[in-house]
C-alpha positions in Angstrom: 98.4 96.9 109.7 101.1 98.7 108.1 100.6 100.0 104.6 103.8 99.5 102.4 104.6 103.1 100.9 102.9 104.8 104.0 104.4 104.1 106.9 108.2 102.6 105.4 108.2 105.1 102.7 107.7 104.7 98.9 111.0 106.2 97.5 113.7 104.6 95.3 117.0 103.6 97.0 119.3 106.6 96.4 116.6 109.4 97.5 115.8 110.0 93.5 112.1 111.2 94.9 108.5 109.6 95.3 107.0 107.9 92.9 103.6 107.8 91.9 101.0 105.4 93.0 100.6 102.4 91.2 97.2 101.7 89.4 95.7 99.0 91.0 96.5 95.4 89.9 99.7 96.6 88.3 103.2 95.0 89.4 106.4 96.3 90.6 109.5 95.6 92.2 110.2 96.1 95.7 112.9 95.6 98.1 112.3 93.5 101.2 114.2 93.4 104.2 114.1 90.5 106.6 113.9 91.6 110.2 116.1 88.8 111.5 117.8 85.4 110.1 117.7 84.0 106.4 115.0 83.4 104.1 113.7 79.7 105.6 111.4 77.8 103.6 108.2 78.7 106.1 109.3 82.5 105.7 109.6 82.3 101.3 105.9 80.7 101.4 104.9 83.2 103.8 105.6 85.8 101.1 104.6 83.7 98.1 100.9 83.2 100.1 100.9 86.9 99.4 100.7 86.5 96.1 104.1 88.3 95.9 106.6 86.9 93.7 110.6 86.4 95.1 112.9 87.4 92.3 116.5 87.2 94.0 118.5 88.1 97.3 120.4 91.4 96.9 122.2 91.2 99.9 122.4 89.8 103.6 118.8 89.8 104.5 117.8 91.9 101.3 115.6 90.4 98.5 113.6 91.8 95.2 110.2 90.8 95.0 107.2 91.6 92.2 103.8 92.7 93.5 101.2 94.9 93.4 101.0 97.3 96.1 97.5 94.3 98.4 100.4 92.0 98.1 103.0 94.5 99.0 100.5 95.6 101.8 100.2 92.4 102.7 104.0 91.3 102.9 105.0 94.4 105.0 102.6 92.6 107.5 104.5 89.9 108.2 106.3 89.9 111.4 109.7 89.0 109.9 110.1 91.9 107.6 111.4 94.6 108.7 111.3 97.3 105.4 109.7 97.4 102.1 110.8 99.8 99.5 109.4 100.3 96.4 112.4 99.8 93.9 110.7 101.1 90.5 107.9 101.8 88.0 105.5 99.4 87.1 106.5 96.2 85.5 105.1 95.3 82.4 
């Protein structure tokens, strides 16, 4: 299973540098990439089963979502996604 921030990379779009690990249970936002086709209703509950929570589309097949960094785990093992970055510091 692929481990978001280990294998895709925990950096902030723009190459401003790693960022530190988040303590467990604590929320961020991260940016999702689908690997092919929209965001169908079968794909959105796939991601909300995580636990995650989808914020908005940024672009194309580009969306924000809030999670920890299980549920961002667990999103980046969904077949259909095809990156996860980590977009920022924790949310609070």
């Amino acid at each position: 299973m692929r481990r978001a921030g280990e294998l895709l990379g925990v950096r902030r779009p723009g190459g401003d540098g790693d960022l530190p690990p988040l303590a467990p249970g604590d929320a961020t936002q991260w940016h999702v990439t689908l690997a092919d086709g929209p965001l169908l209703d079968e794909r959105r509950l796939a991601i909300e089963d995580t636990g995650a929570r989808l914020e908005e589309r940024v672009s194309g097949a580009s969306y924000l979502i809030t999670a920890t960094q299980d549920q961002a785990d667990s999103v980046v093992g969904l077949d259909f996604v095809a990156d996860l970055t980590r977009n920022g510091p924790e949310v609070t």
